[in-house]
N, C-alpha and C positions, 0 to 999 in steps of 0.2 A: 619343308620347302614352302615357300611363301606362294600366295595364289595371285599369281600375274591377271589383273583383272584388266590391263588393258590387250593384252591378248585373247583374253575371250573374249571380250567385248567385240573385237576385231574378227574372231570366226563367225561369232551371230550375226555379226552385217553379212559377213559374205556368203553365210550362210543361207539368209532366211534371202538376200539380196537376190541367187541365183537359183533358188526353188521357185519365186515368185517369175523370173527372167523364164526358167523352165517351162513354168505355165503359163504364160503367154505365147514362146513361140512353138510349145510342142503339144502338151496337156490340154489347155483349151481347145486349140481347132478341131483336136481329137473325141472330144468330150461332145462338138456341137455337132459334127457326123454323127457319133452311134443316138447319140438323144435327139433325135429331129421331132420337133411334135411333142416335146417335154421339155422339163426347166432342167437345163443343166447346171449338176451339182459339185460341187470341189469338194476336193481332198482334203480333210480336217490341216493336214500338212501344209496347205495353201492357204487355206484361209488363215493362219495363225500369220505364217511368213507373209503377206499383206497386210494383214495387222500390225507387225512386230514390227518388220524392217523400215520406215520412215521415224519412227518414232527412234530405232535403234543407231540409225545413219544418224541423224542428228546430234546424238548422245553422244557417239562417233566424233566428228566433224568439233562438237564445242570443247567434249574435253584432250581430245589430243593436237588441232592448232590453238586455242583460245582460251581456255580457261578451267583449271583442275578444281577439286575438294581434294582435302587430306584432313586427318585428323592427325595433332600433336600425343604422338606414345610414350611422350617420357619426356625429364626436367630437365633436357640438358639448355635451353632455351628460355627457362625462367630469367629475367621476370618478365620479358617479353612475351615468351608466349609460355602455356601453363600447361597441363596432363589435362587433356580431354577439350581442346582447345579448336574450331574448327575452320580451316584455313582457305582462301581460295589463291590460284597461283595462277600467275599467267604466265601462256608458255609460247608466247610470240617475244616476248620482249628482248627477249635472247639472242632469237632468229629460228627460223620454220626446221622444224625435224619431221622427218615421218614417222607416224607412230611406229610403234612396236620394239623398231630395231633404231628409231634415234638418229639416225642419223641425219647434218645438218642439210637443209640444202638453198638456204638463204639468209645472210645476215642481216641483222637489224642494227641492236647494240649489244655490246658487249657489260659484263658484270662491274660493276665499281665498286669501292672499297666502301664497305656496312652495310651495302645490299642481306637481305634475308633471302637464301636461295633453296632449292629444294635438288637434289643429286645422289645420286648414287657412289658413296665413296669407292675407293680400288681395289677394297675386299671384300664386297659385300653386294648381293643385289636387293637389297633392303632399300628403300628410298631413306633420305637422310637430311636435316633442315636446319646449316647453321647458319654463321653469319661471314660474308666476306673480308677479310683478313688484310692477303695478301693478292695483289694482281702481279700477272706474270713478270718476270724481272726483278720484282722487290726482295728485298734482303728482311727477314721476320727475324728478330731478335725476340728471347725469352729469358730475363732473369729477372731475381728476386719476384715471381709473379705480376711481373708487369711487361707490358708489350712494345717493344720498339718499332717503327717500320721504316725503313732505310737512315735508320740512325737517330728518328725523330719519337720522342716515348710519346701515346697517347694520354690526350689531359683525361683527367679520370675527377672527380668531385664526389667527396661524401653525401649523401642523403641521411640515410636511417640506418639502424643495427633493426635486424627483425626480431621477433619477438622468440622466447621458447619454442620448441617445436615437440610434437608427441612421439613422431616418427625420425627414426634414426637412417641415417644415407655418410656419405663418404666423409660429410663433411662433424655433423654431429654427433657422431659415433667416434670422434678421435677428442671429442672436446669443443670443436669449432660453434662457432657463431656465425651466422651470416648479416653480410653486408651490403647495402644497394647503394652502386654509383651511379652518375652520369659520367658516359664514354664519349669521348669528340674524337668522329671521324671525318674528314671532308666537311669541317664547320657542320655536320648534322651529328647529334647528340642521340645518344640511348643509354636505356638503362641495362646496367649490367651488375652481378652477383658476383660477393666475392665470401670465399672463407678466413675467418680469423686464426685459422689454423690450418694453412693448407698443404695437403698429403699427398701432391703429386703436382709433376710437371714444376718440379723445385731443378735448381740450378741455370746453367747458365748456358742454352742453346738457340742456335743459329742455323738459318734455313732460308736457300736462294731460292727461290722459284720459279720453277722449269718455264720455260715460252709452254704457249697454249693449257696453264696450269692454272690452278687457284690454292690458297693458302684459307681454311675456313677455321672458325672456330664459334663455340657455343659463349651464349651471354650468363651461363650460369658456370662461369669462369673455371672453378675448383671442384664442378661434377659434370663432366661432357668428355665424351670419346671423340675426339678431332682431330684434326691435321697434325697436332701435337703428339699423337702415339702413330698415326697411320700414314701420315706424309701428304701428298700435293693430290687435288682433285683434276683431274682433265675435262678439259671442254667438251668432249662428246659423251662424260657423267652427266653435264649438265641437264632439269628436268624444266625449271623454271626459278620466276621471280615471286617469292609470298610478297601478297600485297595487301589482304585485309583479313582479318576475323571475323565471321558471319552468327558462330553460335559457340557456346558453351556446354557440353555435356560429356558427365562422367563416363555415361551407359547406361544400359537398360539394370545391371547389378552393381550398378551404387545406390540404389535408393533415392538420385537425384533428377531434379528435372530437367529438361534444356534451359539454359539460360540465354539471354540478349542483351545483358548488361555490359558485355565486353567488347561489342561487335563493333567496327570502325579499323582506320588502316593502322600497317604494320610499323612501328618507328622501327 
């Protein structure tokens, strides 16, 4: 089971919020009655929650209207963003949810097409970070490995073939090579990964997309579990908008350091 840390986050506010509420209107006055004529002392419990809770309400308040971390868990995102990749997301751009339970309760703007977004896909309560696809209404065309959207195939441009690689994944475990385009969405351009030999999401499929849906998919084209095996994203999945890279790091058991070499916004 995955550990919902914005729900705990959410009982330590309210927590430590009404131990300290406590001792102000019941604990204290209590406290200055029996000690008249001595220093009155607080409850180890008091004092921590006075401590805790302004710094916790804060923490509170920036990452569930304003601005999340997340770290990237996997390559479905290459070559945009990498394994060990760390992200900041902002979660107004969307429109105001209240934490926990998400739900909306003011719009701002809605998602457009190449957005990098962060959600919880329809089987899963795992957070999830591909790229915007399709918006609601449009018709997502899939063959031969290339993407249509209401009839119009996106421009794609060769770059580079990457080099050998040590480790084996979906793609070079079948023989494949990988390849880096430029993708044109909405006249903005990203980079995206493709295999020379690719083992799935072959043939020739088509997909409307629901009102209040999204159609997402990953930029490491020929290794990403998306909208292509598990269908439409809904608007109250939504978590936010990735907007920039701040650090670099494997972990404490890769043997590596943090890096800053990558940090800047997200194309």
């Amino acid at each position: 089971m995955d550990f919902n840390f914005p729900l705990v986050l959410a009982m330590l506010v309210l927590t430590s919020g009404l131990i300290w509420l406590l001792d102000i209107v019941v604990l204290a006055p209590r406290r200055n009655v029996l000690d008249i004529g001595e220093a009155s002392r607080e409850p180890f419990y008091v004092e921590y929650s006075k401590s805790f809770f302004p710094v916790l309400f804060v923490v509170f308040i920036l990452r569930s209207f304003i601005v999340e971390p997340f770290q990237i868990p996997s390559p479905s995102m290459v070559p945009t963003l990498k394994v060990g990749d760390f992200i900041l997301v902002n979660k107004f751009n969307y429109g105001i949810r209240l934490p926990v339970i998400r739900t909306k309760v003011m719009d701002i703007n809605q998602p457009k097409r190449g957005d990098v977004m962060v959600f919880f896909p329809p089987h899963e309560s795992r957070y999830f970070i591909k790229r915007v696809i399709g918006l609601p209404g449009d018709k997502i065309r899939y063959v031969n490995n290339q993407v249509f959207i209401n009839g119009e195939e996106l421009k794609r441009e060769f770059i580079a073939s990457e080099g050998k690689r040590n480790t084996y994944d979906r793609c070079t475990g079948q023989g494949g090579q990988y390849q880096l385009f430029n993708e044109t969405i909405e006249d903005n351009q990203h980079q995206i990964r493709k295999c020379t030999n690719p083992v799935a999401f072959v043939g020739d499929k088509t997909w409307k997309v629901p009102e209040k849906h999204y159609f997402m998919m990953g930029d490491n084209r020929d290794n990403s579990d998306d909208s292509r095996r598990w269908g439409f994203v809904p608007e109250e999945n939504i978590v936010g908008k990735a907007f920039a890279i701040w650090m670099h790091w494997q972990g404490a058991f890769s043997g590596s350091l943090p890096s800053f070499s990558t940090v800047g916004p997200i194309e």
